[in-house]
C-alpha positions in Angstrom: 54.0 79.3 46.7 50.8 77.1 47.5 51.3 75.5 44.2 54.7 74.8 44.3 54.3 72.9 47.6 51.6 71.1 46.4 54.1 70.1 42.9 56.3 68.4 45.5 54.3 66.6 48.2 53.7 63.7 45.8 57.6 63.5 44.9 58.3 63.9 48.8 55.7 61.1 49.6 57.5 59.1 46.6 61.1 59.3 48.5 60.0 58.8 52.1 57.7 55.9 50.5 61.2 54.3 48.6 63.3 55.0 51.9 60.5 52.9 54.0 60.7 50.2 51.8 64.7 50.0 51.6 64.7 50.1 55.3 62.4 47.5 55.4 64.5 45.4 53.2 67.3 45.8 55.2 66.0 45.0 58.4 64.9 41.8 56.8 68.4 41.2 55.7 70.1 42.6 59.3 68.1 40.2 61.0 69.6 37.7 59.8 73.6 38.7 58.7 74.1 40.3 61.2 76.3 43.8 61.0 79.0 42.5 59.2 77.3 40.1 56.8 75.3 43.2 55.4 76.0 45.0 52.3 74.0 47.5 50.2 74.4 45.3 47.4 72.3 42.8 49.3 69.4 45.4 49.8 69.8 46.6 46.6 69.2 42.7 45.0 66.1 42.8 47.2 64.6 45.9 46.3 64.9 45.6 42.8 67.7 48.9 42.4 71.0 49.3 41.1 73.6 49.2 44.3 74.9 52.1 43.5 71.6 54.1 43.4 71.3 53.4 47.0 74.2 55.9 47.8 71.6 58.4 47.0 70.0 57.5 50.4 72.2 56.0 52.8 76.1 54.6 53.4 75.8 51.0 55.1 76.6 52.6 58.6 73.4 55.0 58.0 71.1 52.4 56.9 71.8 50.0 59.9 71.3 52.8 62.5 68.2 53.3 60.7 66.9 49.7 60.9 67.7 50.0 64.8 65.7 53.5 64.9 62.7 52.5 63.4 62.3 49.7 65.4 63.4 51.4 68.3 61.3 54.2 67.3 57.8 52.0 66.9 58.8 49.6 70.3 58.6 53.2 72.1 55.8 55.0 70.7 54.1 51.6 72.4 55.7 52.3 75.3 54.8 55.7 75.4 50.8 55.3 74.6 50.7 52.5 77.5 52.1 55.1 79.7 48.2 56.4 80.3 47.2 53.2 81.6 46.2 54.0 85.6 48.9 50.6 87.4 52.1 49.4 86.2 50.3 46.2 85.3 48.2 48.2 83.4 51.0 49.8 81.5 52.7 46.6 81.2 49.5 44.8 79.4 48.8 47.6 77.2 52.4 47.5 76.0 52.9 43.9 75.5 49.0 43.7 73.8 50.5 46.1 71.4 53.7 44.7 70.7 52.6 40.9 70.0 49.7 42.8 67.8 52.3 44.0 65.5 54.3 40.8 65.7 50.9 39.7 64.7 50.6 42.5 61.6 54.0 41.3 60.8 53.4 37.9 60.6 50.7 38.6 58.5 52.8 40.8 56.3 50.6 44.0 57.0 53.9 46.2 58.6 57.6 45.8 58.0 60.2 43.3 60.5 61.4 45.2 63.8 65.1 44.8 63.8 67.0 43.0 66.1 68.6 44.4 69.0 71.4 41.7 69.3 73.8 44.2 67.1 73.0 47.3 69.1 76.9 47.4 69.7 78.2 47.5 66.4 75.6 50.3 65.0 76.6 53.3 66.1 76.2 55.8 68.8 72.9 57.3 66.9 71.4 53.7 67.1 72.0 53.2 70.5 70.7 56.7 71.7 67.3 55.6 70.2 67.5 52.1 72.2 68.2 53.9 75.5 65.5 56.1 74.5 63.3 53.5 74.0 64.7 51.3 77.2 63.4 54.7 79.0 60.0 54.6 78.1 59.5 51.1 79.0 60.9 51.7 82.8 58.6 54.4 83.4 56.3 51.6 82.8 57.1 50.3 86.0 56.5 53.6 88.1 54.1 52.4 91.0 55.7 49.2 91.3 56.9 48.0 94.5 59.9 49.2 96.2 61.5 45.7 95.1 61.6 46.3 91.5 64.0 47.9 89.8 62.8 49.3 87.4 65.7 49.7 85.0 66.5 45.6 85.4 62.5 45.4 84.4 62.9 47.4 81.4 65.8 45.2 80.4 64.2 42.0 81.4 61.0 43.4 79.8 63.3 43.7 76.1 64.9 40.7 76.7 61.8 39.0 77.3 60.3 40.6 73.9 63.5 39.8 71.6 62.9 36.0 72.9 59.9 35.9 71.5 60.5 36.7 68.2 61.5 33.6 66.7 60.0 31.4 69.6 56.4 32.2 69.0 55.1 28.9 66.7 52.4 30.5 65.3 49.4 28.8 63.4 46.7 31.9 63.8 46.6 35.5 65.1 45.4 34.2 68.2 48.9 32.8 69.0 50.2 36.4 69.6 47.0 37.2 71.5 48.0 34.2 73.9 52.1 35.3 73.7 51.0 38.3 75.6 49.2 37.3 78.2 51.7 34.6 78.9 54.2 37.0 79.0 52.4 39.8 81.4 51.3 36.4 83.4 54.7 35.9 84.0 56.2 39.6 84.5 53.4 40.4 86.8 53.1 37.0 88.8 55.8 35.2 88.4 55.5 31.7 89.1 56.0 30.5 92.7 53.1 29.0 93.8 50.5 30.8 96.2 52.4 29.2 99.6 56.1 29.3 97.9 58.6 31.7 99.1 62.0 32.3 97.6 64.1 29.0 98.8 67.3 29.9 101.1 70.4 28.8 98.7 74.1 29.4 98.3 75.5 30.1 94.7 76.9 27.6 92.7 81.0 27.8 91.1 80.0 26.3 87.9 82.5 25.2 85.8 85.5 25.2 87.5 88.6 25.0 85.9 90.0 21.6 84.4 91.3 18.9 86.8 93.3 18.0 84.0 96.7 20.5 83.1 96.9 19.2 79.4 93.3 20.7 78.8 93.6 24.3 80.8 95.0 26.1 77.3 92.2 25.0 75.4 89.6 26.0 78.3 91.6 29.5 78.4 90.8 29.6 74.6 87.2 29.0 75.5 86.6 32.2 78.2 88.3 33.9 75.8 86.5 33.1 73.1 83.5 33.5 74.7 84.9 36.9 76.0 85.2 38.3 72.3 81.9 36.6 71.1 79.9 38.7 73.9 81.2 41.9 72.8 82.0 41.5 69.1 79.7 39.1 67.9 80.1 36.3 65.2 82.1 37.9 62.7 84.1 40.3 65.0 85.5 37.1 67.5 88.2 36.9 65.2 91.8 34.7 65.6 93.3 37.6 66.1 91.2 39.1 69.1 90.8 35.6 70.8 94.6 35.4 70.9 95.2 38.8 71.8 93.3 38.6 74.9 95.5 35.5 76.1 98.7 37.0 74.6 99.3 34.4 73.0 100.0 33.5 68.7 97.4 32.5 66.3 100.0 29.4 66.4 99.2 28.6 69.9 95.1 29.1 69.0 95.7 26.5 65.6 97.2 24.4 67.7 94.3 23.7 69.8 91.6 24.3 66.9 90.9 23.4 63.8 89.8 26.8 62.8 87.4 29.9 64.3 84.3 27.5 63.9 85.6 24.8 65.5 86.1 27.3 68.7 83.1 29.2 68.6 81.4 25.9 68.6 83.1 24.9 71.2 82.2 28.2 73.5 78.5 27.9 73.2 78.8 23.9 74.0 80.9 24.8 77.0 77.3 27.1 78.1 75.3 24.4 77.3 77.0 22.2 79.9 77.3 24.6 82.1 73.2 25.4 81.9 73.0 21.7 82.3 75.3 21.4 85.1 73.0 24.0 86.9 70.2 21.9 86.4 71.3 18.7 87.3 72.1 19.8 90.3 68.8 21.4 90.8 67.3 18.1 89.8 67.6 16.7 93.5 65.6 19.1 95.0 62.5 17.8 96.3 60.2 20.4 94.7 59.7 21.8 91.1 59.8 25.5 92.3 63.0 24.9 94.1 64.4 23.5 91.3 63.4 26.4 88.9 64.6 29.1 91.8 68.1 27.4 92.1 69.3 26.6 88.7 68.1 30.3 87.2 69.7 31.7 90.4 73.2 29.8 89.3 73.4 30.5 85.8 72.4 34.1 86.4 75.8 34.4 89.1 77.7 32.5 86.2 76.3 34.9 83.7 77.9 37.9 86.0 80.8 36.2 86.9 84.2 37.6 86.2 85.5 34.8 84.3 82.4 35.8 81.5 82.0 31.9 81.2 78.5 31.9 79.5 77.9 32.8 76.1 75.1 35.5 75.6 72.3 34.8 73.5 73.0 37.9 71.4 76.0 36.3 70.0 73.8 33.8 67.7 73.4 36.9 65.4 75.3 36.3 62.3 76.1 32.6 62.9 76.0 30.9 59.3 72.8 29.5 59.2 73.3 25.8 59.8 76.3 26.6 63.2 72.9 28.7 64.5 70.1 26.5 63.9 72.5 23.8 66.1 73.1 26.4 68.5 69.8 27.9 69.0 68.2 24.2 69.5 70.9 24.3 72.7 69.4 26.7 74.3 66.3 25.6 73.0 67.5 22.0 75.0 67.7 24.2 78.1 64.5 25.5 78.0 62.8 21.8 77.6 64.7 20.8 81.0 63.1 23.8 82.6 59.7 23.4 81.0 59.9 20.1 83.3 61.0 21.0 86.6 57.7 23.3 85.4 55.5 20.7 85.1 56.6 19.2 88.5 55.9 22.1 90.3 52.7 22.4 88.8 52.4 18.4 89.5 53.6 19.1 93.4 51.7 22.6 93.8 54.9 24.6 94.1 54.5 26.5 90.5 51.7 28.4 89.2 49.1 27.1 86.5 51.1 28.4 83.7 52.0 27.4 80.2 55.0 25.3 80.8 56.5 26.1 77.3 56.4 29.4 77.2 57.5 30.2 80.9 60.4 28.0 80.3 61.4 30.2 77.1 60.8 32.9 79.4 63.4 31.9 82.6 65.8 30.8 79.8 65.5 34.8 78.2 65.8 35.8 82.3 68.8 34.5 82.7 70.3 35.8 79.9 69.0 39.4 80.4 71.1 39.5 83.7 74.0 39.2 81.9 73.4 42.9 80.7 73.0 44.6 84.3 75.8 46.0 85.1 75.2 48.4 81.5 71.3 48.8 82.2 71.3 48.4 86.4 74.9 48.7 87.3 73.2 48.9 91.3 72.7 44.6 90.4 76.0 42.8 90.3 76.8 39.3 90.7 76.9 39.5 94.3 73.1 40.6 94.6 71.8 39.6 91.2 69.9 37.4 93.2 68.0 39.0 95.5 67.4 42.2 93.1 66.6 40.5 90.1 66.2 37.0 90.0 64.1 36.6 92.7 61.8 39.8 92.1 61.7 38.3 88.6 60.0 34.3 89.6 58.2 35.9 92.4 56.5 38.2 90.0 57.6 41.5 89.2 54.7 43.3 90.8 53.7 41.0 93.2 53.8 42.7 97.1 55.6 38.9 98.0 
């Protein structure tokens, strides 16, 4: 019996070995398709196999809940082993140290891509029973915190913050992730209202209000709805078909308004941009840098949990043909430059923190979109006190006693 197990460990390490490597390859490819632009063939091309030899291991649905798992999986186990760390700031450096390190060892091409989360809803309940799984292990990061912080809306922020990152970090040298990190637990732990600042009275904002104009209000109907479907379905699943559903109305009425499904989805994101910038040039006539930060994330973050659904998540650039998402990520790349500046102010007028303006901007642009996903991950925050349990924990620093 002994030497029969031994005859197969080597074939066993052989197929484990084979299946790591294909599910390496197709989170490569996942990351960037999306759910519906993968295909076994397109794995199969990258590992060198014939596509039908992949059947032997996995159907497309299998494979893309196991891209989600082992990331899931790995994001976790990090979780997990900060969890001995004595404070939740503590736990939350540990974490984020070893995170950024194996952006680092990915960077470096020492470990395999983590997949994206922003197709979580199209993989399958298996996949998203590891994500909550994981989402778990990260809030128990936050036991100890004060009675302010939720600690489910930190977890999500927390993720958000990380899938930001990804493709945000400009790196040159390993150090880069080394400074990602503490950036990132700078900001979760401290926020960035400066040492006299408190959280500046406000009242929300109705961004975007319908058109003045009649002859324009079925196209801007096109354009919640559109926005609507891209939020839940992604690229590829915001089809004619579902945009016009929602409004009852023909793909007719839809062709009549648009070109075709680019020229709309286009046109949803722009309608966030201007929104975002709507926020902020309003906030831009507030006489200090910190109040300007406070009330323009406080706005879009009501807008984000608004009925109406008039933003467009930034989940939905998954599976964008290339060039549409490299001109869609630079607008919300755009939005994050305006905050960097009412950054600087504040540092300029000693309202804001010493903090990297760059990255804290990236990360107020990735808060405001992970409070879009509450009601799901915190369904105690909603848009009437998104505010005051989230936002404002979040710029005031999550484990600061202010």
């Amino acid at each position: 019996m002994i030497e029969e197990a031994a005859k197969t460990r080597p074939a066993t390490r052989r197929y484990l070995a084979k299946k790591d490597r294909i599910v390496a390859a197709a989170t490569e490819i996942l990351n960037v398709t999306g759910v519906d632009g993968f295909t076994l063939a397109k794995v199969a091309e990258r590992v060198g196999a014939h596509p039908a030899s992949l059947g032997y291991y996995w159907r497309k649905d299998t494979l893309i809940e196991a891209c989600i798992l082992d990331a899931a999986g790995r994001i976790g186990a990090m979780a997990e082993a900060a969890l001995d760390e004595p404070s939740p700031e503590a736990r939350l450096a540990a974490f984020l140290g070893a995170y950024f390190d194996e952006r680092r060892r990915i960077w470096l091409g020492e470990a395999a891509d983590l997949a994206d989360f922003s197709e979580l809803r199209q993989a399958g309940q298996t996949a998203f029973d590891g994500y909550v799984a994981m989402f778990r292990s990260i809030a128990r990061l936050f036991r100890g915190a004060p009675a302010s912080t939720d600690r489910g809306a930190a977890a999500r922020l927390t993720i958000e913050q990380i899938g930001w990152s990804r493709d945000r970090i400009e790196a040159d040298a390993p150090a880069d992730f080394r400074q990602a990190a503490a950036a990132m637990v700078d900001f979760l732990t401290e926020g960035l209202a400066g040492e006299a600042q408190s959280w500046p009275a406000m009242s929300l904002l109705d961004l975007a209000p319908p058109p003045s104009d009649p002859s324009l209000a079925p196209r801007d109907a096109f354009l919640v709805a559109g926005t609507r479907m891209l939020n839940a379905h992604g690229y590829r699943g915001a089809s004619v078909d579902r945009i016009s559903a929602q409004l009852n109305r023909t793909k007719g009425a839809f062709y009549h308004h648009h070109a075709d499904k680019d020229e709309v989805i286009e046109a949803c994101f722009q309608r966030t941009f201007a929104i975002t910038r709507e926020a902020q040039s309003r906030a831009a006539a507030l006489p200090s840098g910190w109040e300007r930060i406070a009330f323009a994330a406080a706005a879009l973050a009501a807008s984000h949990n608004s009925a109406a659904g008039l933003m467009v998540r930034s989940y939905a650039l998954a599976g964008l043909p290339s060039s549409l998402r490299e001109r869609m990520t630079a607008g919300f790349d755009e939005g994050a430059s305006r905050f960097a500046g009412f950054i600087a102010e504040g540092i300029a007028d000693g309202s804001v923190r010493s903090v990297d303006a760059a990255s804290a901007a990236r990360m107020i642009m990735a808060t405001v979109n992970s409070s879009a996903y509450l009601s799901t991950w915190a369904p105690a925050v909603g848009r009437d006190n998104v505010i005051g349990a989230y936002v404002r924990p979040t710029l005031m620093g999550l484990l600061s006693s202010r």
